[in-house]
DOROSE-779210 format. One record per residue (C-alpha): residue number from 1; residue in three letters; x, y, z. Coordinates in nm, 4 decimals, always signed. Layout:
[site NUM; ALA; [X; Y; Z]];
...
//
This chain:
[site 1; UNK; [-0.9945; -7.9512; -3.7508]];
[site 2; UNK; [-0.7103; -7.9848; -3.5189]];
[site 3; UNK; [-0.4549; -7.7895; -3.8144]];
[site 4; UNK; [-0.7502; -7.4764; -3.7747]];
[site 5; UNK; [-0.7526; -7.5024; -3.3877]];
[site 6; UNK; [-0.3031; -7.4575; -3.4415]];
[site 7; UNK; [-0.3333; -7.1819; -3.7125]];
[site 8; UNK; [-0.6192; -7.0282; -3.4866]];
[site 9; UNK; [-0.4066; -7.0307; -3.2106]];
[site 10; UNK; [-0.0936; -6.9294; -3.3987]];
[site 11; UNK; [-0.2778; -6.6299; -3.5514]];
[site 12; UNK; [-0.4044; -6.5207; -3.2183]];
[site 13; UNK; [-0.0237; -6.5102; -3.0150]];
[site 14; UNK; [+0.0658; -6.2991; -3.3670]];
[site 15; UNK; [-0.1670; -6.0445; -3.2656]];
[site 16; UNK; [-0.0671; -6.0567; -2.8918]];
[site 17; UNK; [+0.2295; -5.9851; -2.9741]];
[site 18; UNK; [+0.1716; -5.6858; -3.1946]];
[site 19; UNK; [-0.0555; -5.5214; -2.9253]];
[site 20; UNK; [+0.2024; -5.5624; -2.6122]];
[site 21; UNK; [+0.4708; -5.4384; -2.8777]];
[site 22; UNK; [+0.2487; -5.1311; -2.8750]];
[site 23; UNK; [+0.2236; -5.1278; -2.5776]];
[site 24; UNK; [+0.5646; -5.1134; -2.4707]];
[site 25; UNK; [+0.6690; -4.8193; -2.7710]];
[site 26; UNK; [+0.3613; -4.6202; -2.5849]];
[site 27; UNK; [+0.5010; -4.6339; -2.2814]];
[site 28; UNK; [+0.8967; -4.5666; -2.3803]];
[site 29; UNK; [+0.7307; -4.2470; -2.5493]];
[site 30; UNK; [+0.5895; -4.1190; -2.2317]];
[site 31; UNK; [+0.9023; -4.2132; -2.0468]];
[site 32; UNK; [+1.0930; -4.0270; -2.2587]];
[site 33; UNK; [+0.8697; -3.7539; -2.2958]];
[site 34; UNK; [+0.8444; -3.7140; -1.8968]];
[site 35; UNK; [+1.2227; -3.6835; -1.8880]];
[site 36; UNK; [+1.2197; -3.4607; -2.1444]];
[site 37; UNK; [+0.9937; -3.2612; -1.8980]];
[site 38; UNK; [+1.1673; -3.2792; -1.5948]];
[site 39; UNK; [+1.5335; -3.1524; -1.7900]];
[site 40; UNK; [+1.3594; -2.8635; -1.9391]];
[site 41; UNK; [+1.0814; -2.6931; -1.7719]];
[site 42; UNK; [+0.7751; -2.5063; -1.8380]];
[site 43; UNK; [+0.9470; -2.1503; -1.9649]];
[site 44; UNK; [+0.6788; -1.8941; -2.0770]];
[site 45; UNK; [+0.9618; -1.7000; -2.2545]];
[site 46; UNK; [+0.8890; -1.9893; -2.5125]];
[site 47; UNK; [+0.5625; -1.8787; -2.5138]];
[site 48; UNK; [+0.5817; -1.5252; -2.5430]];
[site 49; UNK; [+0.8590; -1.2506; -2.6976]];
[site 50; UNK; [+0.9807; -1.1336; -2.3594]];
[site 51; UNK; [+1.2660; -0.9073; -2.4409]];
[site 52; UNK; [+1.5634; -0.9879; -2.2128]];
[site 53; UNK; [+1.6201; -1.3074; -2.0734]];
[site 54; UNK; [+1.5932; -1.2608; -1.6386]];
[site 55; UNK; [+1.2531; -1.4139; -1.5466]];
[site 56; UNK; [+1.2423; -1.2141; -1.2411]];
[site 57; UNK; [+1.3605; -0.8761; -1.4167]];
[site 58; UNK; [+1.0842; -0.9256; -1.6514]];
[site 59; UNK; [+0.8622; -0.9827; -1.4002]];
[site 60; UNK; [+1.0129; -0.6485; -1.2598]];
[site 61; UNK; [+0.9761; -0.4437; -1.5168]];
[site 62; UNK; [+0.5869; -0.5577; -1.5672]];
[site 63; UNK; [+0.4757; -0.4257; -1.2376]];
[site 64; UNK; [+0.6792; -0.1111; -1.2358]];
[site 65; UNK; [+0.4996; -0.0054; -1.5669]];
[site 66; UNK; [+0.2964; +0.2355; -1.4415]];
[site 67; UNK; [+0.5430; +0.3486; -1.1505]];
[site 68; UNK; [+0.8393; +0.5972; -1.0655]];
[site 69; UNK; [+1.1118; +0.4347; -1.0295]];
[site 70; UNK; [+1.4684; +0.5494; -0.9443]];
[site 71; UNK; [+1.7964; +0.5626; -0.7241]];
[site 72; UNK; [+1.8094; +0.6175; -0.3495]];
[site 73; UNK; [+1.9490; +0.9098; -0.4090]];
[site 74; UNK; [+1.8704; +1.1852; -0.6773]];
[site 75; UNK; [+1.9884; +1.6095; -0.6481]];
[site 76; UNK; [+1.7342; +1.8732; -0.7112]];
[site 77; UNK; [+1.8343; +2.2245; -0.7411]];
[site 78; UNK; [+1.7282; +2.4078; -0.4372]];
[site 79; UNK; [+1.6667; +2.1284; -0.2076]];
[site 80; UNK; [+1.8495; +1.9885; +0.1014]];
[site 81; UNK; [+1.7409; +1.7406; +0.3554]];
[site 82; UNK; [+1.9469; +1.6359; +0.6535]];
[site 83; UNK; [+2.1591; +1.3142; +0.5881]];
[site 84; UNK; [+1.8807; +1.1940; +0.8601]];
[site 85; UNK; [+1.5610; +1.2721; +0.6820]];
[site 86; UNK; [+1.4040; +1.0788; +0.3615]];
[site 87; UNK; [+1.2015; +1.2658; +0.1181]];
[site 88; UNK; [+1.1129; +1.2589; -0.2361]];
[site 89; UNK; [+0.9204; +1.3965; -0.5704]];
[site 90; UNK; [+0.7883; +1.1756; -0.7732]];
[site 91; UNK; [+0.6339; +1.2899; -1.1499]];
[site 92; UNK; [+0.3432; +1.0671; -1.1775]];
[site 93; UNK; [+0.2689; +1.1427; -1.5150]];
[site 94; UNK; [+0.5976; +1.0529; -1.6686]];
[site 95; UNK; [+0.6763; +0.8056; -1.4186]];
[site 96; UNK; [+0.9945; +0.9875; -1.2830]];
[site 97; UNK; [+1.2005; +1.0379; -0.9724]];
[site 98; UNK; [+1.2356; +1.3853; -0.9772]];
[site 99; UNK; [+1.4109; +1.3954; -0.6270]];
[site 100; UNK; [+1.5299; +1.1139; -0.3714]];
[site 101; UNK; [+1.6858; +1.1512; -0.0750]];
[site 102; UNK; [+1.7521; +0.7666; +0.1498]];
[site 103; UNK; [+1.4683; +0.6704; -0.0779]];
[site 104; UNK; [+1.4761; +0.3025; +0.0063]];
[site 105; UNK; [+1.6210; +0.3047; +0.4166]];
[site 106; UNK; [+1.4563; +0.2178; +0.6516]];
[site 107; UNK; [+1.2024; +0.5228; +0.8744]];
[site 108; UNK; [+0.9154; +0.5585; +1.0988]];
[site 109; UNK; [+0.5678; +0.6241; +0.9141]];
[site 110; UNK; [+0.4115; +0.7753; +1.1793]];
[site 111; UNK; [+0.0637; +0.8470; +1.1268]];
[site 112; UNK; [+0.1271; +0.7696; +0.7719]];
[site 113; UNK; [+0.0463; +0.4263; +0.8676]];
[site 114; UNK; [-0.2971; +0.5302; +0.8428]];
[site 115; UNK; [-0.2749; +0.5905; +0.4406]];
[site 116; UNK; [-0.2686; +0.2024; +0.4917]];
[site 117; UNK; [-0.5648; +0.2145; +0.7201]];
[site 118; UNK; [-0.8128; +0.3770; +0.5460]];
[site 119; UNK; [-0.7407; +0.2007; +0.1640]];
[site 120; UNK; [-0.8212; -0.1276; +0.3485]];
[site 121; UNK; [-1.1594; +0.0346; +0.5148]];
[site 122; UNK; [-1.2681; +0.1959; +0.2093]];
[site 123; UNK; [-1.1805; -0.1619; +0.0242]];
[site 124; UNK; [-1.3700; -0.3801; +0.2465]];
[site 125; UNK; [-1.5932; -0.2086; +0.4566]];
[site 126; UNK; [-1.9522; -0.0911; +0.4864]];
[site 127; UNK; [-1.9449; +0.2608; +0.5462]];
[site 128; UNK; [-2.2880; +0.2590; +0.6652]];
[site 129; UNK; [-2.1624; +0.0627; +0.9542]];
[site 130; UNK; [-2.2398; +0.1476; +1.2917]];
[site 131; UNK; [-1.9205; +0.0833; +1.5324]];
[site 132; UNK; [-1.9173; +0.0653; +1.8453]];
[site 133; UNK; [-1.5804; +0.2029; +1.9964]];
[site 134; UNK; [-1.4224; -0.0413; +2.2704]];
[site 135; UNK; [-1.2249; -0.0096; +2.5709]];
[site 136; UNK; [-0.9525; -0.1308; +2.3691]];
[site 137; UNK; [-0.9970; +0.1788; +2.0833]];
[site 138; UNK; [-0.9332; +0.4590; +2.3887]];
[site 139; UNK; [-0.6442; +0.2283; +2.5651]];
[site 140; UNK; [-0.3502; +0.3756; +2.3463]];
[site 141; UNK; [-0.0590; +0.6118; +2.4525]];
[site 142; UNK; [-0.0933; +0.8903; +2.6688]];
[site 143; UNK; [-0.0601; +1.2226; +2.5042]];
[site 144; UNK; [-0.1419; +1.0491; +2.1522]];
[site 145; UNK; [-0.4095; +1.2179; +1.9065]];
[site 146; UNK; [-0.7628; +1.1169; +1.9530]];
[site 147; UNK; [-1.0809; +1.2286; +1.8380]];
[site 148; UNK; [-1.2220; +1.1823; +2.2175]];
[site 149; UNK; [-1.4763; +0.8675; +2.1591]];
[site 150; UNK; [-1.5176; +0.6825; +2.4812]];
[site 151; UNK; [-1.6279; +0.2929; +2.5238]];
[site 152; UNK; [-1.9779; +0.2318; +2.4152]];
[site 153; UNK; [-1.9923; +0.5492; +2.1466]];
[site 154; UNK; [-2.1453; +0.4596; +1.8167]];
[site 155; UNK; [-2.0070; +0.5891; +1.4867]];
[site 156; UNK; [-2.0427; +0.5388; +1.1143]];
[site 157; UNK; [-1.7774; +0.3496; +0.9651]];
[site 158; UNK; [-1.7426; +0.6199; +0.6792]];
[site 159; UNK; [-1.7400; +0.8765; +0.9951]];
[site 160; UNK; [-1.4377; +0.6884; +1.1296]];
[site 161; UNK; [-1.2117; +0.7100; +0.8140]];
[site 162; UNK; [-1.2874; +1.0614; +0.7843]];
[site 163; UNK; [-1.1613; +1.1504; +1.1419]];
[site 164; UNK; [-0.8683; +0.9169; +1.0536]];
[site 165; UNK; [-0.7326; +1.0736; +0.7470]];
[site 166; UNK; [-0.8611; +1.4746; +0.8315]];
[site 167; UNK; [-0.7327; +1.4221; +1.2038]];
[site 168; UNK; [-0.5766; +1.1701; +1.2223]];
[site 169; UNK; [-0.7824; +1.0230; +1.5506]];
[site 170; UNK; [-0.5663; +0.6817; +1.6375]];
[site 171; UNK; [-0.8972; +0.5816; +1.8325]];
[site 172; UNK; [-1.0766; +0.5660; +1.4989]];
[site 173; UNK; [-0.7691; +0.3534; +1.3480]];
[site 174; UNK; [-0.8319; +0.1055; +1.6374]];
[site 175; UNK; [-1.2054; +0.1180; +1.5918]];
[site 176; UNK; [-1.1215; +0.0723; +1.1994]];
[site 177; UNK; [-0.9031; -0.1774; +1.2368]];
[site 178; UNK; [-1.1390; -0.4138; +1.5104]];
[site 179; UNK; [-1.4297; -0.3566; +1.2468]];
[site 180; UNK; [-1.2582; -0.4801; +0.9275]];
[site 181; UNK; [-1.0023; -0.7300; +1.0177]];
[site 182; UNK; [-1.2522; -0.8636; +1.3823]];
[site 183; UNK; [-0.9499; -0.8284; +1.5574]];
[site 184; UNK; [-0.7041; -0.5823; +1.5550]];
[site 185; UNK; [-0.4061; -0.8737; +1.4931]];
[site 186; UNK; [-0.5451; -0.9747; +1.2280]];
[site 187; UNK; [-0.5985; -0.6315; +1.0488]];
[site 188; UNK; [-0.2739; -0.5696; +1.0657]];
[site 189; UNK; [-0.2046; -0.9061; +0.9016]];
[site 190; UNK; [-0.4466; -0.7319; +0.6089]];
[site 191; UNK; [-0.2031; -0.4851; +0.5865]];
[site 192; UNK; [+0.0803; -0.6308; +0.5918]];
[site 193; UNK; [-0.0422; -0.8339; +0.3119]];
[site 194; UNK; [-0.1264; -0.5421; +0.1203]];
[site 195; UNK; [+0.2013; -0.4082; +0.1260]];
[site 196; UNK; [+0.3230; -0.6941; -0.0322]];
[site 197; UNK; [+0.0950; -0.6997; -0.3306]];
[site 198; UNK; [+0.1844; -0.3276; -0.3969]];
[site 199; UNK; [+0.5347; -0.4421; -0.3649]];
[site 200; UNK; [+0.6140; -0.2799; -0.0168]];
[site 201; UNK; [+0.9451; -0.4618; +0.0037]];
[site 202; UNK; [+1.0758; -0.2084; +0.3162]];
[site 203; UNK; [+0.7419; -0.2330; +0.5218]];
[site 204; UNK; [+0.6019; -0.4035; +0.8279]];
[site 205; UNK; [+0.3270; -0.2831; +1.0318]];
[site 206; UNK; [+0.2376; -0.4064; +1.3535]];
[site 207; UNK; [-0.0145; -0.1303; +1.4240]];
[site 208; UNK; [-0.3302; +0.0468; +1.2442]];
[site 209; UNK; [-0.2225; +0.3924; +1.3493]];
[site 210; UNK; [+0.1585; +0.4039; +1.4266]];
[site 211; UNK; [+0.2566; +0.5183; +1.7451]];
[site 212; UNK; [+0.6093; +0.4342; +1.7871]];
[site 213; UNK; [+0.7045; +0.0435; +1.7087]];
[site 214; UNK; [+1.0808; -0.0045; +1.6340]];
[site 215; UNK; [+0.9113; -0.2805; +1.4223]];
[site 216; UNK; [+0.6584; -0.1030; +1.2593]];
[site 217; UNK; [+0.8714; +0.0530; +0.9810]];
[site 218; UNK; [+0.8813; +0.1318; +0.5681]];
[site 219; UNK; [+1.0279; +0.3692; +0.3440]];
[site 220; UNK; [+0.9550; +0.6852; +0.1703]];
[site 221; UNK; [+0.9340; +0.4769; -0.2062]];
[site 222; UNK; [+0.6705; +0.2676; +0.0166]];
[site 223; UNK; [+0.5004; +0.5513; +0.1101]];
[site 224; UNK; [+0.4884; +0.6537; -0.2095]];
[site 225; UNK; [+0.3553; +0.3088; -0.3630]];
[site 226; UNK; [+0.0882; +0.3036; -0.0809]];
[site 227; UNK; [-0.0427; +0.6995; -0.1354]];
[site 228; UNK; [-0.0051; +0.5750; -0.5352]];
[site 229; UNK; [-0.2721; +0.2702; -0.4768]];
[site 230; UNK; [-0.4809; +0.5367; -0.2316]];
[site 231; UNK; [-0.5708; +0.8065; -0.4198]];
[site 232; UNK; [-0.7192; +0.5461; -0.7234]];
[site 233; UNK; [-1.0409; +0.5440; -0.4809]];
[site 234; UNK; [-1.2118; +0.8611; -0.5381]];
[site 235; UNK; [-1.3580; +0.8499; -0.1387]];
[site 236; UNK; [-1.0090; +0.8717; -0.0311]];
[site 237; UNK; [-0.9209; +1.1808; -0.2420]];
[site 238; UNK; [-1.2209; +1.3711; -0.1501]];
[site 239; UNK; [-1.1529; +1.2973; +0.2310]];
[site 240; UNK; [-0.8067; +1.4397; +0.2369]];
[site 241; UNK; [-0.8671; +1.7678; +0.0631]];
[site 242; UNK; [-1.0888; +1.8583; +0.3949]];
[site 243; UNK; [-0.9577; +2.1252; +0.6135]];
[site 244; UNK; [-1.2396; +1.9920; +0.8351]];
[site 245; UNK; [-1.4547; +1.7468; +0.9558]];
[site 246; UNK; [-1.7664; +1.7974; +1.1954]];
[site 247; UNK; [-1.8449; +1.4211; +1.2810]];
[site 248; UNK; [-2.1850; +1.3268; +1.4691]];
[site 249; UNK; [-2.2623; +1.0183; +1.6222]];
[site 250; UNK; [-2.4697; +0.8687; +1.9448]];
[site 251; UNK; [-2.2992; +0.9126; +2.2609]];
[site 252; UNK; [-2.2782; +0.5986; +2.4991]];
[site 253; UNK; [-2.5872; +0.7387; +2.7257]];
[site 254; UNK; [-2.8467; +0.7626; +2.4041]];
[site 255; UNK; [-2.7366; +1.1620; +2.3434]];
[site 256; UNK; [-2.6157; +1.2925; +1.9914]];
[site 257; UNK; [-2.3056; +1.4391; +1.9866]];
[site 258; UNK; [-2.1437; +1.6762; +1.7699]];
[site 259; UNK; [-1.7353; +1.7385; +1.7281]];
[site 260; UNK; [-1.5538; +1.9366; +1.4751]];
[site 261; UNK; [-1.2177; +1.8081; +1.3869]];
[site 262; UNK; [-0.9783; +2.0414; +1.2111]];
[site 263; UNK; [-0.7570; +1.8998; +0.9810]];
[site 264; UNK; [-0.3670; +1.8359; +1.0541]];
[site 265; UNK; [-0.2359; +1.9030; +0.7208]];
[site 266; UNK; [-0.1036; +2.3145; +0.7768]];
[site 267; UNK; [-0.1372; +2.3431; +0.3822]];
[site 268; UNK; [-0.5182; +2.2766; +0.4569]];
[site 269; UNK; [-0.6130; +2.5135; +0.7163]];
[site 270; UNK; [-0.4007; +2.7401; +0.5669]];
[site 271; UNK; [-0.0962; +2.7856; +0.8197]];
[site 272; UNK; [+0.1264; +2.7184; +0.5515]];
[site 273; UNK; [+0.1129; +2.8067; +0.1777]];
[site 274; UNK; [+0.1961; +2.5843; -0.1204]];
[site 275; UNK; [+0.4511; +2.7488; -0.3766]];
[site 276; UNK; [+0.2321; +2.9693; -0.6618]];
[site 277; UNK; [+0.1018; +2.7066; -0.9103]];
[site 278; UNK; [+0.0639; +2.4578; -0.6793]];
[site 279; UNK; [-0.2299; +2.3227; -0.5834]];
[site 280; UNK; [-0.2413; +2.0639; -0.2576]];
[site 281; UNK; [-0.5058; +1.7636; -0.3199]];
[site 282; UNK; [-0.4097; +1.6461; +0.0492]];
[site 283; UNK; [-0.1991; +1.3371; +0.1454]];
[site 284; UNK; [-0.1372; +1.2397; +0.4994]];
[site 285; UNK; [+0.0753; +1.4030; +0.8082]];
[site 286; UNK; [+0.2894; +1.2308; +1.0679]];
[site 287; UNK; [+0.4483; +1.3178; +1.4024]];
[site 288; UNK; [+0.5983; +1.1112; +1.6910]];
[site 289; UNK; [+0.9083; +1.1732; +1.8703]];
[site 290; UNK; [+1.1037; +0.9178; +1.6807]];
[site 291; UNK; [+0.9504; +0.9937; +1.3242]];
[site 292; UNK; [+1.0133; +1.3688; +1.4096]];
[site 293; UNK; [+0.7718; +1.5567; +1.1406]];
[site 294; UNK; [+0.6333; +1.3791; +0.8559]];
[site 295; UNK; [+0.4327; +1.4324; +0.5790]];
[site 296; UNK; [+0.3069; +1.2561; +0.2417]];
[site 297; UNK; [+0.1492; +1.4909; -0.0045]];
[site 298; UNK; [-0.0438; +1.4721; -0.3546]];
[site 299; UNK; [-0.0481; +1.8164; -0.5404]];
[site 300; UNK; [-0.0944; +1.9296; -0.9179]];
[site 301; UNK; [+0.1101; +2.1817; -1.1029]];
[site 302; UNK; [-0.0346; +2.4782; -1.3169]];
[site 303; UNK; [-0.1057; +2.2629; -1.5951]];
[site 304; UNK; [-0.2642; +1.9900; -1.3914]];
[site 305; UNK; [-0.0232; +1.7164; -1.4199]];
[site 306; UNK; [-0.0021; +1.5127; -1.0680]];
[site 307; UNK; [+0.2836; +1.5068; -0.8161]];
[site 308; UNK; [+0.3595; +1.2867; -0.5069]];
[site 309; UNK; [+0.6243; +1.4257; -0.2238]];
[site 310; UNK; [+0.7662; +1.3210; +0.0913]];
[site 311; UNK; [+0.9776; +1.4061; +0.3483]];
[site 312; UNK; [+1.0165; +1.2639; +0.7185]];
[site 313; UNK; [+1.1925; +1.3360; +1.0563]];
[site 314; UNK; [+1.2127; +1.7053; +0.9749]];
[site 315; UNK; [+1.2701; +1.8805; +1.3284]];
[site 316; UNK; [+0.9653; +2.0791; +1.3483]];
[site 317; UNK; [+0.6844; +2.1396; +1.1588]];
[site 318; UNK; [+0.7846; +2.4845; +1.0374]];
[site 319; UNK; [+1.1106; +2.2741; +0.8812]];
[site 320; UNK; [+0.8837; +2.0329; +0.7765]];
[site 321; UNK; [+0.6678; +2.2651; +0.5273]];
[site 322; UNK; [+1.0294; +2.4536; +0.4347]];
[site 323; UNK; [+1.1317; +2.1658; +0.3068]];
[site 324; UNK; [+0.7968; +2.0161; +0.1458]];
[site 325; UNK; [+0.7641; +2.3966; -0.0630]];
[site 326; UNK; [+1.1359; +2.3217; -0.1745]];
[site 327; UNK; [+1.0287; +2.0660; -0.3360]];
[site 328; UNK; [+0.7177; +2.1850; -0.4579]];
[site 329; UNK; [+0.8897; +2.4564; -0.6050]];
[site 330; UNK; [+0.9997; +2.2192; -0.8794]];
[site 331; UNK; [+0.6549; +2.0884; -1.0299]];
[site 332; UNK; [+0.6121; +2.3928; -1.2364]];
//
C-alpha cells in the first residue's frame, strides 16, 4: 500500500513537471514572438504589391489618382500673368496641368471662400430649412456685398446658397454658416476640416465668406481641389450656371418679399465673352482690395471634355477676363 501511495505520488510530480515545462516553452514563444513584433512592425507593403518603397509617396500617389497634378510653375503659349498673380488650367480629363503660374503660394480667396461654403451646406443641410437671418448675418464690413436681408427675415436654406454662389451675398454665408455648423466658429472649424480631407495643404479659413483675413488664406491648386470636390454635387453645378436669381422669402413684419439678384460672374450676364468653343458651366468670382480680382471657373471645350481655370489679384476686372480668355483660348 504504502509502495502505491510513493509510485502514486512519484507519477503525479512526473506529470507536474511536464505541464509547467509547457508552460514555460508557451510563454518563451510569446516572448519571443512579441519582440519579434516590436523590431519589425505591421508593414502593409508585406501585404500588398505596392510598387516603390516610400509609405507616404504611396500614399501620395493613391489620392492624387484622379487629380492634376504639376509644378508651381508651367508656360503656356499666349499667356502672361504678373509675377503677383496665381492662375492656372487644369485638363480634368487627362489629369494635367496645362498652365501654372505661383500654383502652390500663398493668396487671398476672396469670395472664393464661398466654393467652401456652399459644398458644406449642400452636404449637410436641409434645404427646406427656414433661417432666420441674425443681427450677427448683417454686422459685416461696410461697403461689402449683401443680398439686403435684415434681422428677423426668413429664408430657405436652398434660397441662401443660391444668393451665395449667383451673388455672392456674404449675409447669406453668415446665415449659412450659423445654420450648419450652430455657430459660426464652429463652421469654420467644418471647413477647415474639409480642406484637409481634400488635401488643402495651403488653406485656412477663419471666415464663411472671406472678407479680408491675413489668416484666411489658400492657393490656386486649393482652389482647384475645392471647385474639383464642388461640382461632383449636381445642385452646385446647376446653381452656378445662373445669370440670375429672383429669391422670395417672408420679410421680418409678416410681408413677402421679392429680390432679383444678378449674377457676378461677367461671362454669365454676358459682359464678357468666352473664347469660340468654349462653353462657361460657372465657377465662383472674387474681389477685395487685397485679393484684387479673382475668379475660379469650370468650362468645356468643343468636344465636351472639362476644364478648371484660375487666376487671382488681376487689377481690374476687365484684366481679369483678359487673362481668364488667354487661357481659355487653349482648351480647344
Amino acid at each position: 500500500m504504502r509502495r502505491r501511495r510513493i509510485l502514486h505520488t512519484v507519477w503525479l510530480t512526473c506529470v507536474l513537471l511536464v505541464v509547467a515545462a509547457a508552460i514555460a516553452g508557451c510563454v518563451m514563444i510569446l516572448r519571443d514572438r512579441g519582440k519579434a513584433g516590436l523590431e519589425k512592425p505591421y508593414n502593409i507593403a508585406s501585404e500588398f504589391p505596392f510598387t516603390g518603397n516610400n509609405s507616404d509617396s504611396q500614399r501620395a500617389v493613391s489620392f492624387a489618382s484622379n487629380l492634376c497634378v504639376g509644378d508651381d510653375n508651367v508656360a503656356l503659349d499666349g499667356v502672361e500673368l504678373l509675377e503677383s498673380q496665381n492662375g492656372a488650367l487644369f485638363d480634368l480629363d487627362n489629369r494635367k496641368v496645362l498652365y501654372s503660374h505661383n500654383l502652390y503660394e500663398k493668396l487671398y480667396p476672396a469670395s472664393m471662400t464661398k466654393i467652401m461654403t456652399a459644398l458644406l451646406a449642400l452636404e449637410n443641410g436641409n434645404m427646406d430649412e427656414i433661417v432666420t437671418i441674425s443681427e450677427n448675418n448683417v454686422n459685416l464690413e461696410s461697403g461689402s456685398q449683401v443680398c439686403g436681408f435684415v434681422p428677423g427675415d426668413q429664408v430657405a436654406l436652398g434660397d441662401l446658397i443660391d444668393c451665395l454662389l449667383v451673388y455672392s451675398g456674404n449675409d447669406a454665408a453668415s446665415a449659412i454658416a450659423e445654420t450648419i455648423g450652430q455657430t459660426e466658429m464652429h463652421f469654420v472649424e467644418m471647413m477647415n476640416q474639409k480642406a484637409a480631407a481634400l488635401g488643402m495643404t495651403g488653406t485656412h479659413f477663419t471666415n464663411p465668406h472671406g472678407l479680408q483675413d491675413e489668416n484666411h488664406y489658400t492657393t490656386a491648386y486649393d482652389i482647384y481641389l475645392m471647385l474639383n470636390e464642388a461640382m461632383k454635387n449636381p445642385d452646385f453645378l446647376s446653381i452656378i450656371q445662373l445669370s440670375s436669381y429672383t429669391v422670395k422669402y417672408e420679410s421680418y413684419d409678416g410681408s413677402l418679399k421679392t429680390t432679383t439678384l444678378t449674377a457676378t460672374d461677367h461671362y454669365l450676364t454676358g459682359e464678357a465673352t468666352p473664347p469660340m468653343g468654349v462653353t462657361v458651366l460657372g465657377g465662383k468670382t472674387g474681389t477685395t482690395g487685397e485679393a484684387g480680382n479673382c475668379l475660379a471657373l469650370i468650362t468645356q471645350n468643343a468636344y465636351g471634355a472639362p476644364f478648371i481655370s484660375i487666376v487671382s489679384n488681376a487689377a481690374s476686372k476687365e484684366l481679369l477676363y483678359e487673362q481668364m480668355n488667354s487661357l481659355l483660348n487653349n482648351i480647344n
